[in-house]
Phi, psi and omega in degrees: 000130187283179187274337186276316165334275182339316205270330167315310164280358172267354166288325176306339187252353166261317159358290194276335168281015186276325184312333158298091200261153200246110162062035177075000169215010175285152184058008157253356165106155187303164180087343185234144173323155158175181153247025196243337188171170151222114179284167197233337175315335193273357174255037237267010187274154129247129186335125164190111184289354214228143164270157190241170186250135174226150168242140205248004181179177179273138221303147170221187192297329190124352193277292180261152183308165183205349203187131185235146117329058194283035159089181190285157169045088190186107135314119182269105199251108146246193173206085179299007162070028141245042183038036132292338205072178170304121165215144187278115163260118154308100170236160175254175199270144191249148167254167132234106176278063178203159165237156246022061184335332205214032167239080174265012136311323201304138160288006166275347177262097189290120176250134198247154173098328177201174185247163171236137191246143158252164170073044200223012160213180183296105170285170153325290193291016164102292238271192194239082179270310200305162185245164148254133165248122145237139186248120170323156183284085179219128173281003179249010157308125180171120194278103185234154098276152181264143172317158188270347172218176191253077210283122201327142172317135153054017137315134150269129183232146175231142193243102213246186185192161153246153206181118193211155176224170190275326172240150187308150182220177183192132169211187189233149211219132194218160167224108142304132207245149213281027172278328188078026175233323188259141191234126178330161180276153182293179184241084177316120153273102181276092171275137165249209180246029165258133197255137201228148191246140194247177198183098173244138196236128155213150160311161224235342197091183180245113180166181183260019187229162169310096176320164196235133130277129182217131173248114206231143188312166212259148166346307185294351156086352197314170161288125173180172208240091147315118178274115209225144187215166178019114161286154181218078179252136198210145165333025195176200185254006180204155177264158188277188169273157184286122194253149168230113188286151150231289205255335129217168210306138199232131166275123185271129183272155212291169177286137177233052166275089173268121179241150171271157190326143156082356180258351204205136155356102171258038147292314184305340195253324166315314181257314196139177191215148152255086211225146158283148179202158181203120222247146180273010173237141157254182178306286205331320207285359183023083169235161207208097176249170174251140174262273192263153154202137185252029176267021182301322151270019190259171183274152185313134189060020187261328182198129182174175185253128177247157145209144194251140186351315157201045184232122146271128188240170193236126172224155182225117176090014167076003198247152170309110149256336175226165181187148163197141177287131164194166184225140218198146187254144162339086169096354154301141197267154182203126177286107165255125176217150180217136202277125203266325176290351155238064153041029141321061218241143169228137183233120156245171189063011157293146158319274193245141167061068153289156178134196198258141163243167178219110173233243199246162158265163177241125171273110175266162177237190201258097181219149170332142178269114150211148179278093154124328181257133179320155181280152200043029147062028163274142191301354197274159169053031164312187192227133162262124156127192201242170211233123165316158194281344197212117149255133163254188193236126212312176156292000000 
């Protein structure tokens, strides 16, 4: 199912319970006054000069698609087939730094130990993309590039691969650090014959050189054939969606979903709000982002939904009005909701200390609406992860 498919049922299925309508706007569609909500279905372009990678469904063998490139300025409504459902994802912009990301053949890649062939099975996206390693029976068999640039000292970068075999397998995803000696502990990968996106995150060190991503045969030393697509290394403590590089590292731009005065409810900002989220970072990972803010032409922080390493807070008039500590694993969904003239906020479906906080009220003001992005449209602190298709307006 293509992707303009995707987004059609999924208007269709939001259509029909919306038709109950609520305080004059549930089921009448994004853009128009009301007090009951906003669906984000009814806008799907969102700002991105770049293509993003989306996934529509649950990862399989390679025999059907799972995952598409739905093009520049395009909200990306997936469903990663973790009974989450359809949800609209939000990222800030990612480097990936190397190159010919899905060519290991390529002379960018050195491989010692194996041979690497390309283009010789069924990738994510359907297409017959994907490479074969196959590794001599060596436990030092193993295929590397160095980042395409050198990166502040004791940056954390994390580093991904997709990986499937015909049969179970197994190899190791290692980082050199930029002393050019030392190598961090591996990431075992267990494959199966479903394709799976792997995932090592460590520090880069000290030193004058490109850290080496390397994926190297497993301790047992065995003979085997592996199957491997878009290799990643990127900026930060959790991965991103996938980019594909060829002759040098491409940056992906971040999502700019703004609605203007009079395009969104203004309940939302009066009364409160209730939305879902489900973030591609967890509290471990302390990251300090904006979900909503209706300042967008205002200075950084003056009114918004924040969340600072594991507290979501609500703030307004630049100053903390509510907070609570609370803690959630990569792509867990969490319910927020908040009341806004008394600075109310309850968060449920967290790990721990889910519940009510009573903090000061907030006056939000009649300003551009935007999902996910810093207030004044700045690069910092954007929100990774996906957003439920309908914010309402609190009880």
């Amino acid at each position: 199912m293509g992707y303009l498919d995707q987004v059609r049922r999924a208007r269709a299925a939001h259509r029909g319970p919306d038709r109950r309508a609520e305080d004059g706007w549930r089921g009448r569609g994004f853009g128009r006054r009301g007090g009951g909500g906003l669906s984000l279905l009814t806008n799907p372009a969102a700002t991105r000069s770049t293509e993003g990678a989306r996934i529509f469904g649950a990862a399989t063998d390679g025999s059907t698609a799972f995952l598409d490139w739905p093009g520049v300025n395009v909200l990306r409504i997936e469903n990663r087939g973790d009974g989450l459902g359809q949800m609209a994802l939000v990222e800030g912009s990612r480097t990936s730094f190397i190159l010919r990301s899905n060519d290991f053949a390529n002379a960018a890649w050195t491989a010692v130990g194996l041979t690497p062939t390309s283009n010789t099975n069924n990738a994510p996206d359907g297409t017959a993309s994907a490479a074969t390693l196959a590794f001599t029976a060596s436990a030092t068999a193993q295929i590397s590039q160095p980042l395409t640039s050198i990166p502040a000292d004791n940056a954390v970068y994390t580093y991904t691969v997709w990986l499937r075999a015909a049969a179970a397998q197994s190899l190791r995803i290692f980082m050199r650090q930029k002393d050019g000696v030392t190598e961090g502990a591996a990431v075992v990968c267990t494959i199966t014959t479903v394709w799976q996106r792997f995932v090592l995150t460590q520090s880069v060190g000290a030193g004058a050189s490109a850290p080496l991503m390397i994926f190297r045969n497993d301790a047992d030393a065995a003979a085997r054939n592996v199957f491997i697509w878009h290799a990643q290394p990127e900026l930060g403590a959790f991965p991103s969606s996938t980019i594909r590089t060829t002759a040098a590292a491409v940056t992906r731009g971040a999502d700019m979903d703004v609605y203007a005065v009079g395009a969104y409810p203004d309940a939302l900002r009066t009364k409160g709000f209730v939305m879902q989220i489900a973030p591609d970072f967890s509290s471990a990972d302390a990251q300090s982002v904006y979900v909503l803010s209706p300042s967008i032409g205002g200075d950084p922080g003056q009114h918004a939904l924040f969340i600072t390493t594991v507290a979501p807070q609500l703030y307004s008039g630049g100053l903390l009005k509510a907070t609570r500590n609370v803690s959630w694993s990569r792509g867990q969904l969490m319910t927020i909701t908040a009341d806004l003239p008394t600075g109310t906020m309850t968060v449920a479906g967290a790990t721990t200390n889910n519940g009510t906080t009573v903090g000061t009220a907030c006056a939000w003001p009649a300003e551009p609406l935007g999902i996910g992005i810093t207030p004044g449209l700045s690069s910092a602190s954007p929100f990774f992860g996906r957003y439920g298709l309908t914010m309402t307006v609190s009880p």
